[in-house]
C-alpha positions as CSV (number, residue, x, y, z in Angstrom):
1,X,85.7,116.2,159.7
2,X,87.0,113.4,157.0
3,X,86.9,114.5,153.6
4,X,85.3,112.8,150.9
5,X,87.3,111.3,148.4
6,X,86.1,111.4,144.7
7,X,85.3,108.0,143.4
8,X,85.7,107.9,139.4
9,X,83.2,106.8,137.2
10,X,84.2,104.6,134.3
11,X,81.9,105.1,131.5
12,X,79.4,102.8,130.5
13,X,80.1,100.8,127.7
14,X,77.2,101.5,125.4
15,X,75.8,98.2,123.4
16,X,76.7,97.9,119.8
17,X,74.1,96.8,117.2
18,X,74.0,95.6,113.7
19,X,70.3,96.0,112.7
20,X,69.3,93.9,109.5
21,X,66.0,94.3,107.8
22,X,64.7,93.2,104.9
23,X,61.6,95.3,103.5
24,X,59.5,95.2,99.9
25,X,58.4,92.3,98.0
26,X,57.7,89.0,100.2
27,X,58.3,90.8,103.2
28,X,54.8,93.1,102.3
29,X,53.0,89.7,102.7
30,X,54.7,89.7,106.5
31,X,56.5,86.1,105.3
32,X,60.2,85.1,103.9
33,X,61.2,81.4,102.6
34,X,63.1,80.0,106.0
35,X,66.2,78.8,104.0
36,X,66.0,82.6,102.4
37,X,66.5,84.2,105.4
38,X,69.0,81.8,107.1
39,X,71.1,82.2,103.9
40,X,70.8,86.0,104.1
41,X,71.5,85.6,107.6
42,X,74.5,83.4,107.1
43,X,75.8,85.6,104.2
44,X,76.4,88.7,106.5
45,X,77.7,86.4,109.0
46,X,80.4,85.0,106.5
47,X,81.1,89.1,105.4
48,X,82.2,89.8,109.1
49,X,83.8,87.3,110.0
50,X,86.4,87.8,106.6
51,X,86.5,91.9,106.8
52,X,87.1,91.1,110.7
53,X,90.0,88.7,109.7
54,X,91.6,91.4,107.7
55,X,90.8,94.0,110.3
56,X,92.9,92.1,113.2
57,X,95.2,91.2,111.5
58,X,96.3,94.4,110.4
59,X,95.7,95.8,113.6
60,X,98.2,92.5,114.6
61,X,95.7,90.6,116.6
62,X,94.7,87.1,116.3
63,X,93.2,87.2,112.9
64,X,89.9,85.2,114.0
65,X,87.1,87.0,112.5
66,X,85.1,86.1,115.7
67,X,83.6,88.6,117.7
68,X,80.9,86.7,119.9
69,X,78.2,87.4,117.4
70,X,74.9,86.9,119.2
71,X,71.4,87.2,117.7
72,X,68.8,89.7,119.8
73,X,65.7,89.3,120.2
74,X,63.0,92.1,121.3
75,X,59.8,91.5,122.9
76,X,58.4,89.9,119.8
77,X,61.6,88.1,118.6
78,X,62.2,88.6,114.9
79,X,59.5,90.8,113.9
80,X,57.6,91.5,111.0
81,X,56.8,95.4,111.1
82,X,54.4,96.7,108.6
83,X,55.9,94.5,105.4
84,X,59.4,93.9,106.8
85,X,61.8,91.4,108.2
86,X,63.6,93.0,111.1
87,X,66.5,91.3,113.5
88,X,69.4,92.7,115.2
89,X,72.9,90.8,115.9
90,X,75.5,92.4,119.1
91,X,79.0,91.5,119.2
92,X,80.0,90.4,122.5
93,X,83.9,91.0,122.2
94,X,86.8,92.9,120.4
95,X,83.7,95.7,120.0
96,X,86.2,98.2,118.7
97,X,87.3,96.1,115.2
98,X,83.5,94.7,115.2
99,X,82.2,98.5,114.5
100,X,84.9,99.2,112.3
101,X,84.0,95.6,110.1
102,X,80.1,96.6,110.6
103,X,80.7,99.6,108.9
104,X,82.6,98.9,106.2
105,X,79.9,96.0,105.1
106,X,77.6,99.0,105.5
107,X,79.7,101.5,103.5
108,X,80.4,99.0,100.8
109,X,76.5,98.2,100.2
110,X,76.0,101.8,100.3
111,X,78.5,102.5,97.7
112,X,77.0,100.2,95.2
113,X,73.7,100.9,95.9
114,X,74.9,105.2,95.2
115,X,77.0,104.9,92.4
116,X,75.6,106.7,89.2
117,X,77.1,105.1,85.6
118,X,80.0,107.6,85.6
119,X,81.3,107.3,88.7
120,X,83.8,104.7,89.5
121,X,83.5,102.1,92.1
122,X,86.6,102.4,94.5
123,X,86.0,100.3,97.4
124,X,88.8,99.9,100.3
125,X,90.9,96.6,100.6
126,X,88.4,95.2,103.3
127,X,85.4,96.4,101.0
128,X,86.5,93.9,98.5
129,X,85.6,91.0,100.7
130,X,81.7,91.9,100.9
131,X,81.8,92.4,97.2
132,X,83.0,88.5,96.8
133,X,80.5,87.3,99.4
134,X,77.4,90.3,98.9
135,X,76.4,88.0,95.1
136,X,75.4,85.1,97.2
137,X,72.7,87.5,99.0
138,X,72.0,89.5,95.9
139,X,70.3,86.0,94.4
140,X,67.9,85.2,97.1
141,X,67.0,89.5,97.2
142,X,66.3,88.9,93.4
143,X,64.4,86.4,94.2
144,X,62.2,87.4,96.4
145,X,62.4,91.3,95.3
146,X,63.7,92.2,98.6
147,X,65.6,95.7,100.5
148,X,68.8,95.0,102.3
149,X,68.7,97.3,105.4
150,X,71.6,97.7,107.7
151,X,72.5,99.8,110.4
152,X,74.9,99.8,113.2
153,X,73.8,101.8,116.5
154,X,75.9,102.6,119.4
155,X,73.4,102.9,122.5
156,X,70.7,105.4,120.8
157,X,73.1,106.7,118.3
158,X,72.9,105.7,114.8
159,X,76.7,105.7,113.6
160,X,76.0,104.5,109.7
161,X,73.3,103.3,107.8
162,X,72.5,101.8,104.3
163,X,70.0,100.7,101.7
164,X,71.0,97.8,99.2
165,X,67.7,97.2,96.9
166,X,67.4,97.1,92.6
167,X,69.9,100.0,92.1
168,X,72.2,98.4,94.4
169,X,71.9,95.1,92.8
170,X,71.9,96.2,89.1
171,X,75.9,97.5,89.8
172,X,76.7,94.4,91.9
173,X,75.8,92.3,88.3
174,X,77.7,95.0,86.3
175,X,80.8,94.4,88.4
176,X,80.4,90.3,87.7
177,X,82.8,89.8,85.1
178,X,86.2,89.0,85.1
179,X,89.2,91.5,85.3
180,X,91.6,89.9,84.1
181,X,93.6,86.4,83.9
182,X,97.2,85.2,84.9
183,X,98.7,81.7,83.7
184,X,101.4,80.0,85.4
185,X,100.4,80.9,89.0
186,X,101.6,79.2,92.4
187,X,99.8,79.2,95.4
188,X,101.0,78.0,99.2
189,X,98.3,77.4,101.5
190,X,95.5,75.4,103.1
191,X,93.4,73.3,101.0
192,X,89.7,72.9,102.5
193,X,86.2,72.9,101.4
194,X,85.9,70.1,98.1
195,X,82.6,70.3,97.0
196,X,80.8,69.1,93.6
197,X,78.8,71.7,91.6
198,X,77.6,69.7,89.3
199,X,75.7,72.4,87.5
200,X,77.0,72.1,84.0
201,X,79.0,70.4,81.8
202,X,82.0,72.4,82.6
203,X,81.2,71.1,86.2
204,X,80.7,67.5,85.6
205,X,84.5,67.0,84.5
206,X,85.7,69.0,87.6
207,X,84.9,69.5,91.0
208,X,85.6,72.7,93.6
209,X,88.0,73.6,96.3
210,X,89.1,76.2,98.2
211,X,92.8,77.3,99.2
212,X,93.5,79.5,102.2
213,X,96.4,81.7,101.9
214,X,98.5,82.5,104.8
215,X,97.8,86.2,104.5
216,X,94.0,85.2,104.7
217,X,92.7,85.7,101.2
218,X,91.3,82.7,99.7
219,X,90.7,81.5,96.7
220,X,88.6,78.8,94.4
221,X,90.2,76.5,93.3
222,X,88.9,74.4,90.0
223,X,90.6,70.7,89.9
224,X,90.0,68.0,87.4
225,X,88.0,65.1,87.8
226,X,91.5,63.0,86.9
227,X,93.1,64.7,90.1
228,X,90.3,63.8,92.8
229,X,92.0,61.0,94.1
230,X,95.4,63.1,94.9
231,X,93.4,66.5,96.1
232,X,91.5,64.5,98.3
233,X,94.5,63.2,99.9
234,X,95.5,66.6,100.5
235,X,92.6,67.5,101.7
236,X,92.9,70.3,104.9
237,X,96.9,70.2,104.7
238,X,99.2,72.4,103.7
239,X,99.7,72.6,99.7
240,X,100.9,74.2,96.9
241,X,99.0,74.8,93.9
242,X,100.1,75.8,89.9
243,X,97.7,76.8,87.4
244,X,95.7,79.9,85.4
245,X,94.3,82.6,87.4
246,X,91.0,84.7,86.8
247,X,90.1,87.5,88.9
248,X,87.1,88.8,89.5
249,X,85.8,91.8,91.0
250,X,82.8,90.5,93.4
251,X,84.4,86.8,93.3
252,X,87.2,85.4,95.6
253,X,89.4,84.8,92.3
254,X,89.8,81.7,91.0
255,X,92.9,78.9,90.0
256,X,92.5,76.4,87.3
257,X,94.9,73.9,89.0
258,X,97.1,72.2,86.8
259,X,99.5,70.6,89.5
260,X,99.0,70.2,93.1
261,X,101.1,69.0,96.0
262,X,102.0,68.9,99.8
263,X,103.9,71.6,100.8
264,X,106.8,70.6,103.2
265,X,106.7,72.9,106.6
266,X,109.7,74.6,106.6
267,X,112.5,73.7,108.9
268,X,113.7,76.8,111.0
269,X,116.3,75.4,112.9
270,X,118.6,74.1,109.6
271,X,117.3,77.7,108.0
272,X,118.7,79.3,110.7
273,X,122.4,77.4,111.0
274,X,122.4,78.3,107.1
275,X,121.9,82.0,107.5
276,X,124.2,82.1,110.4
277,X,126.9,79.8,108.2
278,X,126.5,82.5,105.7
279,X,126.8,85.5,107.2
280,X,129.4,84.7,109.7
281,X,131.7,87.6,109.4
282,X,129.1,90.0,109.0
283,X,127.4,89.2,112.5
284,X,130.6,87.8,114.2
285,X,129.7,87.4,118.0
286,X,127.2,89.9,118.0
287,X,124.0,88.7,119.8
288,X,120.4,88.2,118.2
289,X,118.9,91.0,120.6
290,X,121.5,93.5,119.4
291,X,121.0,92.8,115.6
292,X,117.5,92.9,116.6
293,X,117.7,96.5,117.6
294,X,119.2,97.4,114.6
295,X,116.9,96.7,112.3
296,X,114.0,97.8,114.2
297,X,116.0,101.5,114.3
């Protein structure tokens, strides 16, 4: 008789979820202001997709921050349960890093909302990015004296969870000043984003920018009123950027700018028939591959 051969299974992947509720004040009355929840919602989006950026790119992938994001609905849509605002989000790619930047908003909100007045805050390096974007939230929650509720699920298994309500928020605003201040600092980067408070009379003389970094940290820039002309000439090109740094601790840090230009994109070719001018008798007629393999060993 012909055996049976044994066909292998592959295991199902099991369908990641990032659960967001919000519970207490408005939400008892089974109702949220629409811009409210679409900032909360875009808030959270904004936290993953720069912890994911960090995540990939140490992990040397294409540092995107995208991870197919997709809202769920369940057989009522986004529900109101018994006084509170519930909706769940699924990743639909790079699931691995999207659990790993899931949990970390989660284990950053948690941290604040847990620590007692001795205990310091140490948050990781990817942490830091929900504590810069988590204030934006925190103003709408104290608005409308809301609970944060997150948790991420694999299948039916709960892998974290967190609260971020009054406690939470009262060491988020304790954590709002600045750290400290640098003058006479360069920055290389991107220049996007110019925007015009307006809010004060700090604010009426100067306007807003932000500068990507190469390394992906990104910072606000403050520019004079004077310079508008020039910064929006630069505007979404490469730049270089002097002035006085302040850094916060739940702010991206930000650059008085005293000087700003275009930065030149550098020319690898002549870089490279400098290097090999210079180092001529050290190299000789070794090839690139060899020298290569020596400084990976």
């Amino acid at each position: 008789m012909p055996t049976r051969q044994k066909v292998s299974v592959m295991p199902k992947t099991q369908k990641v979820s990032l659960s967001i509720g919000l519970k207490k004040g408005v939400a008892t009355r089974n109702r949220i202001p629409l811009d409210h929840m679409i900032a909360t919602l875009r808030g959270i989006q904004n936290m993953i997709r720069e912890v994911g950026r960090k995540i990939q790119r140490d992990h040397g992938e294409e540092a995107t921050g995208d991870f197919g994001i997709e809202l769920v609905a369940g057989k009522e849509g986004i529900a109101f349960r018994k006084g509170s605002l519930y909706t769940a989000a699924e990743p639909t790619k790079n699931i691995e890093r999207a659990i790993q930047t899931f949990q970390t908003i989660i284990n950053t909100t948690d941290l604040l909302q847990k620590k007692t007045a001795k205990q310091p805050l140490a948050v990781s390096d990817y942490g830091e990015e929900v504590l810069r974007r988590l204030p934006k939230i925190a103003e709408i929650q104290e608005q409308d004296k809301t609970e944060l509720h997150l948790t991420v699920t694999e299948g039916r298994k709960t892998l974290s969870t967190s609260t971020f309500g009054a406690r939470g928020l009262a060491t988020l605003r304790s954590l709002e000043s600045a750290e400290f201040q640098v003058e006479a600092v360069t920055l290389y980067g991107k220049l996007r984003e110019l925007r015009d408070m307006g809010t004060g009379e700090r604010e009426t003389s100067h306007f807003w920018g932000e500068l990507l970094e190469d390394n992906g940290h990104y910072w606000r820039v403050l520019f004079r009123n004077s310079d508008q002309e020039k910064v929006q000439s630069l505007f979404r090109k490469q730049v270089w950027i002097a002035g006085d740094a302040t850094y916060y601790k739940t702010k991206a840090p930000r650059l008085e700018a005293r000087e700003i230009d275009s930065e030149p994109l550098p020319d690898y070719l002549t870089a490279f028939d400098q290097f090999s001018a210079a180092f001529a008798d050290v190299f000789a007629d070794t090839e690139p591959d060899e020298i290569i393999a020596d400084i990976k060993d």
